[in-house]
C-alpha positions as CSV (number, residue, x, y, z in Angstrom):
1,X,0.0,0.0,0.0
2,X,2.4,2.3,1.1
3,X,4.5,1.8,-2.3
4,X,1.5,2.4,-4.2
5,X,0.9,5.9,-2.6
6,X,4.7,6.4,-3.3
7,X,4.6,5.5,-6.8
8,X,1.5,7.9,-7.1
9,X,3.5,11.2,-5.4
10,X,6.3,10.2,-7.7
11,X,3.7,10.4,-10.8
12,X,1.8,13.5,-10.0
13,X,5.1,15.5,-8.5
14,X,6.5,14.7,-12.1
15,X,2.9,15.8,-14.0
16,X,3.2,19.2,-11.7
17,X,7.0,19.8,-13.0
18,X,6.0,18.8,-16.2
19,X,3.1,21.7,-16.7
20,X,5.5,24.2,-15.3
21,X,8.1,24.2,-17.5
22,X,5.7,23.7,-20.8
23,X,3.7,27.1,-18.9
24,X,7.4,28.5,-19.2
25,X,8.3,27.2,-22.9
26,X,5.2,28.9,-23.8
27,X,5.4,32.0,-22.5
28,X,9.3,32.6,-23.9
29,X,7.7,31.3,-27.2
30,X,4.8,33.9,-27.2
31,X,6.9,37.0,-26.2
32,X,10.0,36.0,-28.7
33,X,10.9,39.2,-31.0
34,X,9.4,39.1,-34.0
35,X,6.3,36.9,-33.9
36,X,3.4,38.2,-34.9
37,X,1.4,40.3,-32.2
38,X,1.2,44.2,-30.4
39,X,5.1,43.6,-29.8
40,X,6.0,42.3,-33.2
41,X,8.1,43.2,-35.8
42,X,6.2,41.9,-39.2
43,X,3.7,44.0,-41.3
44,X,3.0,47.9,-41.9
45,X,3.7,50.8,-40.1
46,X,3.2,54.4,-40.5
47,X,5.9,56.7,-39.8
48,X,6.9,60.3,-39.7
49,X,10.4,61.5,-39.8
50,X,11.2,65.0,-39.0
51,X,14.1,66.1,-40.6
52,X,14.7,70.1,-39.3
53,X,11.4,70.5,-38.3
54,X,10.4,69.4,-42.1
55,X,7.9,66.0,-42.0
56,X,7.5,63.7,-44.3
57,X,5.1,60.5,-44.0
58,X,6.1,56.9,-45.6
59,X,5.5,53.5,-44.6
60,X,8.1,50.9,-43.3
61,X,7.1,46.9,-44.3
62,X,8.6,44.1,-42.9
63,X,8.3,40.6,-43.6
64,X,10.7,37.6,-44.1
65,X,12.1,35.5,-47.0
66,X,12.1,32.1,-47.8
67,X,14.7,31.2,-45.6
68,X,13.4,33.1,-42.4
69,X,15.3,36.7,-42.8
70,X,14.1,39.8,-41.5
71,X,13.5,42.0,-44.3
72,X,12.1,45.4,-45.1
73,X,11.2,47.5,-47.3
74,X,10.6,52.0,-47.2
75,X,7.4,52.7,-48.9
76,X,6.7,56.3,-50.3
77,X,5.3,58.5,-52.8
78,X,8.9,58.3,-54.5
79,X,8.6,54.5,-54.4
80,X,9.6,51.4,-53.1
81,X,12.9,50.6,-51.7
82,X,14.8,47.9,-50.2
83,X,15.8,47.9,-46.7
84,X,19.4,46.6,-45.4
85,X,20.8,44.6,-42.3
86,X,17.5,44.6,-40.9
87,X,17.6,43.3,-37.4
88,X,15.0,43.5,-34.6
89,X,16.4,41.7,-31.1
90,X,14.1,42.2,-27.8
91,X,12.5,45.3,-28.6
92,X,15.6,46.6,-30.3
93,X,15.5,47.5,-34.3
94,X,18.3,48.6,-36.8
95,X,18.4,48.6,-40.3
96,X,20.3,51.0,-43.3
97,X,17.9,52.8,-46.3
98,X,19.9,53.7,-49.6
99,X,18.1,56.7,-50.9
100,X,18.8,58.6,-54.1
101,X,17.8,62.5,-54.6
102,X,16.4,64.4,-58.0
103,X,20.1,64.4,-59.4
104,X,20.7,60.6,-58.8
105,X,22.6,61.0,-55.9
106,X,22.4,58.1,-53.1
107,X,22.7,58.9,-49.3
108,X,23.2,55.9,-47.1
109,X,21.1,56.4,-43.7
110,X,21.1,54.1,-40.4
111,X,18.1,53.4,-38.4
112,X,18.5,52.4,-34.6
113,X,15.5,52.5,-32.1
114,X,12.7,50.7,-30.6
115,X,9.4,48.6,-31.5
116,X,7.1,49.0,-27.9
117,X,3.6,48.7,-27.3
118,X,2.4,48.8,-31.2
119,X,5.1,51.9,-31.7
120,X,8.3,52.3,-33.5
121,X,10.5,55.2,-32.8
122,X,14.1,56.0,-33.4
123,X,17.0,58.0,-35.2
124,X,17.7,58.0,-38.8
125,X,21.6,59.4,-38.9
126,X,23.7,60.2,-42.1
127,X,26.2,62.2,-43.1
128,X,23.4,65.0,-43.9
129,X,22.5,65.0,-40.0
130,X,19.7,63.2,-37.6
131,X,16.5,62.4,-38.4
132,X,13.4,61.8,-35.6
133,X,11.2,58.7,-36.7
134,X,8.2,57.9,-34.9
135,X,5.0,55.7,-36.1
136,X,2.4,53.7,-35.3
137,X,1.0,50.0,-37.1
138,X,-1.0,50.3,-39.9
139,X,-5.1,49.9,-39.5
140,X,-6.5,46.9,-41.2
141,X,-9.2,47.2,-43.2
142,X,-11.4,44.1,-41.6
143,X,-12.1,41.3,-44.1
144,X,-15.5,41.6,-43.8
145,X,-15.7,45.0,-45.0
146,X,-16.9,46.2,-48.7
147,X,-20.1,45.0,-50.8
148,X,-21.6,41.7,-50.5
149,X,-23.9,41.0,-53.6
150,X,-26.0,38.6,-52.2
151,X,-28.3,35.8,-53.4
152,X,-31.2,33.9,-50.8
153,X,-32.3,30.9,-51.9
154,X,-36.4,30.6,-51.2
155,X,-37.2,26.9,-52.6
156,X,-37.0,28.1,-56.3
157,X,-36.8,31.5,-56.1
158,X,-34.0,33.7,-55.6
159,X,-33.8,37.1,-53.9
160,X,-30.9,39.1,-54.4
161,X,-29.8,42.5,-52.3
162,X,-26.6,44.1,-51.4
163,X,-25.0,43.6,-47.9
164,X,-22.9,46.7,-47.4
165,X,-20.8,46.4,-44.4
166,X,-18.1,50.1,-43.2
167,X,-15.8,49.7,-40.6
168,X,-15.0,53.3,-38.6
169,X,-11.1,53.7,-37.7
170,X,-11.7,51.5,-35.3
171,X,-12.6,48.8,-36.8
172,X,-15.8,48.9,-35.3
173,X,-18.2,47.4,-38.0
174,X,-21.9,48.8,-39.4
175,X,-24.2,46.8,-41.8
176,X,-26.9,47.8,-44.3
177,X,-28.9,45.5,-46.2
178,X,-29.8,47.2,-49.8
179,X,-32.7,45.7,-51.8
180,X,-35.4,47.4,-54.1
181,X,-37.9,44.7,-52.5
182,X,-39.3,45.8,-48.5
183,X,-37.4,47.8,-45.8
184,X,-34.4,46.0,-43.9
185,X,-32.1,47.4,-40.9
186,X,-28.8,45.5,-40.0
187,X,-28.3,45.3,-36.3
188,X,-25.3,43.4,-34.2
189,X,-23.0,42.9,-36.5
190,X,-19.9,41.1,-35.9
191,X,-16.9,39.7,-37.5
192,X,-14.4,37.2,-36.1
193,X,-11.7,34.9,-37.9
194,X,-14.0,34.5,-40.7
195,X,-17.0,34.4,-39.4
196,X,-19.7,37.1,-39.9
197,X,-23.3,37.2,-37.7
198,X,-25.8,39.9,-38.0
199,X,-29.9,40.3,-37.3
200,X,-32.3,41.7,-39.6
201,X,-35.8,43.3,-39.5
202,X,-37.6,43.4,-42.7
203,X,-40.6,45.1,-43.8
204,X,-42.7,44.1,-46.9
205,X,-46.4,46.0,-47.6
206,X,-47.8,44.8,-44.2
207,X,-45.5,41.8,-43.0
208,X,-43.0,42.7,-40.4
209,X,-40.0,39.7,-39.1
210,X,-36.8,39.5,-37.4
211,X,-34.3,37.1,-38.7
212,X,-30.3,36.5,-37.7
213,X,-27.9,35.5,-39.8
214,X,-24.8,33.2,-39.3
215,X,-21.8,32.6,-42.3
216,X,-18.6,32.4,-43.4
217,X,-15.9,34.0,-45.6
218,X,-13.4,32.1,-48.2
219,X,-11.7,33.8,-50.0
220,X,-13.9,36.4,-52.0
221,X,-17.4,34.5,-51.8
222,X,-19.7,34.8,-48.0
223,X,-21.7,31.6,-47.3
224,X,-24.5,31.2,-45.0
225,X,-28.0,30.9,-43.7
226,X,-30.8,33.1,-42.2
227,X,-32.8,32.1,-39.9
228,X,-36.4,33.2,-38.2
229,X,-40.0,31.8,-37.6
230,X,-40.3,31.0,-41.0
231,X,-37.7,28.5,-41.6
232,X,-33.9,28.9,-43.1
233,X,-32.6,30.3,-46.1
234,X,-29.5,30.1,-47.8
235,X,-27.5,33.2,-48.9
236,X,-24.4,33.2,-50.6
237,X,-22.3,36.9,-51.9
238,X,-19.7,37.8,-53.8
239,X,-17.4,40.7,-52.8
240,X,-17.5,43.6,-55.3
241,X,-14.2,44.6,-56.8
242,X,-12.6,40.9,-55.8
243,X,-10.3,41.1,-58.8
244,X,-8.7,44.5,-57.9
245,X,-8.6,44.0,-54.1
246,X,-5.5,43.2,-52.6
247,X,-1.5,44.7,-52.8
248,X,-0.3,45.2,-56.3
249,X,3.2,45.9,-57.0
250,X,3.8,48.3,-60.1
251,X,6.3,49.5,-62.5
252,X,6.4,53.2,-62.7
253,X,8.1,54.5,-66.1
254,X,10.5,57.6,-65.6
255,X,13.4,59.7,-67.2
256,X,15.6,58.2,-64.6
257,X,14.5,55.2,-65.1
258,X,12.1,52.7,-64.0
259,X,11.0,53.0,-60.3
260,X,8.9,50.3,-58.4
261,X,5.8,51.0,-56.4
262,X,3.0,49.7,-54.1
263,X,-1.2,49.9,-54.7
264,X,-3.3,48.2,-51.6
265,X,-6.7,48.2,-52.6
266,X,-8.8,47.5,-49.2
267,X,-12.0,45.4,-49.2
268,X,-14.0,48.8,-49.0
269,X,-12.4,50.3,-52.1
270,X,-10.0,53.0,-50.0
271,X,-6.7,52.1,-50.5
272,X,-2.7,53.1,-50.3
273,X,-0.7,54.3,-53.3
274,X,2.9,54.1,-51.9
275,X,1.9,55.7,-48.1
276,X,-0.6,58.0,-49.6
277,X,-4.0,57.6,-48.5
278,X,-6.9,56.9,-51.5
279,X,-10.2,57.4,-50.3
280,X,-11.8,55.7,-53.3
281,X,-11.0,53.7,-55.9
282,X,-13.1,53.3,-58.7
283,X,-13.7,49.6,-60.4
284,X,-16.4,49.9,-63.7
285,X,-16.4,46.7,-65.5
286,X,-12.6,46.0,-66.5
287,X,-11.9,50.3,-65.9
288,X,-9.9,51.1,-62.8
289,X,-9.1,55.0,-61.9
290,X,-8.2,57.0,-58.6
291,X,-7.3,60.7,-57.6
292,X,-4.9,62.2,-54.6
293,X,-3.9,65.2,-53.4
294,X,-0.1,65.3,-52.4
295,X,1.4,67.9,-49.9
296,X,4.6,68.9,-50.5
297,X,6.1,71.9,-47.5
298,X,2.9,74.3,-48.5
299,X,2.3,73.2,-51.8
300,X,-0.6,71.1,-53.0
301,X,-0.8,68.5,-55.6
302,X,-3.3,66.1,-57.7
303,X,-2.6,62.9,-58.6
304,X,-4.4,60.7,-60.8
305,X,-4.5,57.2,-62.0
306,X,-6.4,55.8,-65.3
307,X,-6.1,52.3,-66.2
308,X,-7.5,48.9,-67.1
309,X,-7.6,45.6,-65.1
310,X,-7.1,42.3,-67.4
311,X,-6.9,38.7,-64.8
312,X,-3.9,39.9,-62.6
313,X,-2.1,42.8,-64.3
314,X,-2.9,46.6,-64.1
315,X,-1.9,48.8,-67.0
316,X,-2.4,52.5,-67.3
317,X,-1.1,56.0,-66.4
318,X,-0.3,58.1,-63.6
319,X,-0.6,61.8,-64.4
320,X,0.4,64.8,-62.1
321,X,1.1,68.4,-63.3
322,X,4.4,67.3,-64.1
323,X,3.2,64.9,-66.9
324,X,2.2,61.2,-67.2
325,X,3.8,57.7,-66.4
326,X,3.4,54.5,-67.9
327,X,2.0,52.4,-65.0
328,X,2.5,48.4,-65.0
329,X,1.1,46.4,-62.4
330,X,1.1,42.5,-61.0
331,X,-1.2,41.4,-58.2
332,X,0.8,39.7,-55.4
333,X,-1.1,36.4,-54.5
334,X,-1.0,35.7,-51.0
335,X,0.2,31.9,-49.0
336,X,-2.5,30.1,-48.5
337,X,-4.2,30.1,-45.0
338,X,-3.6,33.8,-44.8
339,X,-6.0,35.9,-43.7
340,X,-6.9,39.7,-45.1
């Protein structure tokens, strides 16, 4: 008897010593530098650097390559350029930005500062002088946002409407339902890790019901049912805009040469050209334009971008009061499993 009982304090002492050093594994594993989270280094942020009082904003991207390297890229109006020696090390980040001026000439800056608490700051010094960077991750447009066309499937008929769902900056999210049959209001809308859940209350001539709905999003198509008193239908919608949703990198034509660049389209149609903001852009059938204003000191600027969209490649042309580009463009298609 007594062995028994000693054979059992052996077994749970080494179960207890077990749990506590997995409890410790884990936690080293889910505050290592670099994974994803508030305190890591991979994605967007949006930075100022103050230069002499002068600002400019860009956007700084980091990511890794096939074989696990930190890299990085410096995202502005002027384009797209490669970051150096990137290294990020509890909390710590450095990394060196070749830049090149109007006349072609390149200036070699070093970043070292800080990632803490969702924000990057730090000094950008070259042989020009100190620079101040401070910034802040990039918002995420949620998935769910944008236009749902939607179809409900009624035995043999089929209903069709619009789901229109805005996030705030936030990301707080707001639904209305758009159909030219009855009156409907979208109440409780929520989206988590795919999964989208709303009520309804519809009005038709003199019928008044309430009815929630429960789906799913893959990829560019939301799947579901509603349900109320009456039974369940089926729904299914397509995101408006799918094809030209997502990052696109481009090919900017110039004097100087060819110079690359970034487009995000978000789900909701705003988007980022380079780190400027586009607060629409415009899809008609296979027609694709946008417009910016750019400040420069106290100078204003318009941009604007006509092109066409064939499968996955965006030609057109970028004109400012300086003249036009030729714009070329390839949709980057994302690992599978990843979330937008």
């Amino acid at each position: 008897m007594k062995k028994q009982t000693s054979l059992k304090a052996v077994l749970y002492y080494s179960l207890l010593i077990a749990v506590v050093l997995s409890a410790q594994v884990w936690g080293q594993e889910s505050t290592r530098p670099g994974r994803s989270g508030r305190s890591g280094l991979y994605g967007d942020w949006q930075v100022k650097v103050d230069f002499n009082g002068r600002q400019s904003e860009s956007i700084l991207s980091f990511s890794r390559d096939s074989e696990g390297n930190q890299t990085g890229q410096w995202i502005s109006f002027q384009g797209v350029s490669e970051l150096k020696e990137v290294k990020f090390e509890e909390e710590n980040l450095s990394f060196v930005r070749e830049s090149q001026n109007r006349e072609g000439e390149t200036t070699t800056s070093k970043f070292t500062g800080t990632i803490k608490e969702g924000k990057i700051s730090g000094t950008l010094s070259s042989d020009r002088g100190e620079s101040k960077l401070e910034g802040t991750r990039s918002p995420r447009v949620p998935r769910a946002a944008g236009n749902w066309e939607m179809k409900q499937k009624m035995g043999e008929r089929e209903i069709t409407g619009t789901l229109v769902i805005k996030a705030d900056k936030e990301g707080n999210l707001t639904g209305e339902w758009k159909s030219e049959r009855g009156e409907h209001k979208i109440t409780d809308l929520a989206y988590e890790r795919g999964k989208v859940t709303f009520k309804r209350k519809s009005k038709m001539d003199d019928r008044e019901w309430e009815s929630t709905f429960e789906g799913n999003i893959e990829g560019d198509t939301l799947t579901g049912v509603f349900k109320s008193e009456q039974g369940e239908i089926t729904a299914e919608g397509k995101l408006a805009g799918a094809a030209l949703i997502g990052t696109w990198n481009l090919e900017v034509a110039s004097e100087r040469g060819d110079r690359k660049q970034r487009l995000i389209v978000n789900p909701d149609m705003s988007g980022l050209y380079g780190a400027l903001p586009l607060e629409k852009v415009n899809l008609e059938g296979d027609k694709v334009n946008f417009k910016a204003v750019m400040k420069f000191r106290d100078q204003e600027f318009e941009m604007s971008f006509e092109g066409k969209l064939e499968e996955s490649k965006l030609t057109g042309e970028l004109t400012t009061s300086r003249g036009s580009q030729k714009v070329t463009g390839t949709k980057v298609v994302r690992r599978a499993g990843r979330r937008g």
